[in-house]
C-alpha positions in Angstrom: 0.0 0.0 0.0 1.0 3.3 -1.0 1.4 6.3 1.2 0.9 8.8 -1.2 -2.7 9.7 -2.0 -2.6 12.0 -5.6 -4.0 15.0 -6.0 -6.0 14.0 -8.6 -7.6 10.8 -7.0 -8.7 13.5 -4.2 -9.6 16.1 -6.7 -12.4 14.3 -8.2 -14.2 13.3 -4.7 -14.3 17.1 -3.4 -17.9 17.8 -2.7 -19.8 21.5 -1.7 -22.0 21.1 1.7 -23.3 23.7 3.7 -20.4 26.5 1.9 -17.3 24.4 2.8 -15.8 21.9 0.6 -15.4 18.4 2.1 -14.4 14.9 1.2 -16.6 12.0 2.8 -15.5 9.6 5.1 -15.9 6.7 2.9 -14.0 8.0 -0.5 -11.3 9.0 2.4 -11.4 5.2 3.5 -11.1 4.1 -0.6 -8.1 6.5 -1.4 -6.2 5.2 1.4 -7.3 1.4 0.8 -8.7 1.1 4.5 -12.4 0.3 5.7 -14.4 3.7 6.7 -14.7 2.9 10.1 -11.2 3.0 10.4 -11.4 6.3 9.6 -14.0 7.0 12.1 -12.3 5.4 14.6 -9.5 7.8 14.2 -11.5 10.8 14.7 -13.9 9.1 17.7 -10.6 8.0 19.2 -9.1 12.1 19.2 -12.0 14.2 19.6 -10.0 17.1 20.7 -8.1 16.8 16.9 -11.2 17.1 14.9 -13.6 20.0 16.0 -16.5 21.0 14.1 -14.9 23.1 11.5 -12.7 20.0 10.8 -15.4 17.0 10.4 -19.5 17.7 10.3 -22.0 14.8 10.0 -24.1 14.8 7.5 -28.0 14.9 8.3 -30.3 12.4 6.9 -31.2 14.5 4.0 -27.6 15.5 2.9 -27.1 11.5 2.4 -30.2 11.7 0.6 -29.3 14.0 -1.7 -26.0 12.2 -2.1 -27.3 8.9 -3.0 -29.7 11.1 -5.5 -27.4 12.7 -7.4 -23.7 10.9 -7.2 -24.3 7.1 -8.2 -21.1 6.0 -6.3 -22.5 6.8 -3.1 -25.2 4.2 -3.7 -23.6 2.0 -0.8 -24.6 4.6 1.7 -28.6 4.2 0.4 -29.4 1.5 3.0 -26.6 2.1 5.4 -27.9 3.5 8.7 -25.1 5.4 9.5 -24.3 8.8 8.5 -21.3 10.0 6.7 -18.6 12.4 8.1 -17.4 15.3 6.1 -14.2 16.5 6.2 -13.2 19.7 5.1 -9.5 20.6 4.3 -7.8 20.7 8.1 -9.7 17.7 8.8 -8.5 15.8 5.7 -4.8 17.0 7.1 -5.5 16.2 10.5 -6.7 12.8 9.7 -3.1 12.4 7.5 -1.2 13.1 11.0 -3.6 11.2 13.8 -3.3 7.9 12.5 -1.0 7.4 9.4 -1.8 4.8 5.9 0.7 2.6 7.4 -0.9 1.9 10.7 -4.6 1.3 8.7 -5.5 -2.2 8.3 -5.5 -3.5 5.1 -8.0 -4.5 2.7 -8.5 -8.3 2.4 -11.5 -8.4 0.9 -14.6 -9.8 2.4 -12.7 -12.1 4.8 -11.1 -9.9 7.1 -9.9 -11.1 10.5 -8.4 -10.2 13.4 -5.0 -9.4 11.7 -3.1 -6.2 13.3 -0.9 -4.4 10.5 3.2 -4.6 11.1 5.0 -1.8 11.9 2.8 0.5 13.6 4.5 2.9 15.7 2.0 6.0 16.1 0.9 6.0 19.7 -2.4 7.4 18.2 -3.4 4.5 16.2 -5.4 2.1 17.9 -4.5 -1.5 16.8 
């Protein structure tokens, strides 16, 4: 797995809500090849590093409207969760709180209990 996320994958996934732009949760999770509640964790796990202006939940009709209008967020349609936004400073905090080499890996639909080697940040949680 890479550590270095292009501009251009990141580019494409920008999205306006309520005036700020923001990049969702789950196309965060898919850029750095980790499951979204990883990224979640992260941010439940350091509350003090992600204040509002850094991460906003979407309300029930924002996901609406997403699912509407942006046929890759189809997935979220009967999900009952509901997605994080996260603007520029959240996107860099995220980079800093818990690294791509301390995610767990994608292995498909058979993941187990597997904790990723060489994880070194006292901030991620594995």
């Amino acid at each position: 797995m890479s550590n270095i996320v292009k501009f251009e994958n990141v580019e494409n996934r920008v999205l306006e809500i309520r005036g700020h732009k923001v990049i969702l949760d789950s196309d965060l999770a898919e850029l750095y090849g980790v499951e979204t509640k990883r990224i979640n964790e992260a941010v439940k796990n350091n509350p003090e590093r992600f204040p509002d202006n850094y991460v906003k939940e979407l309300t029930l009709n924002e996901k609406k409207q997403l699912v509407e209008n942006f046929d890759r967020f189809n997935r979220l349609k009967h999900s009952t969760a509901l997605p994080k936004a996260f603007t520029e400073k959240g996107f860099y905090m995220l980079a800093t709180t818990c690294p791509v080499k301390c995610a767990a890996p994608r292995r498909g639909f058979h993941r187990g209990p597997e904790k990723p080697t060489g994880c070194t940040d006292h901030h991620c949680h594995h």
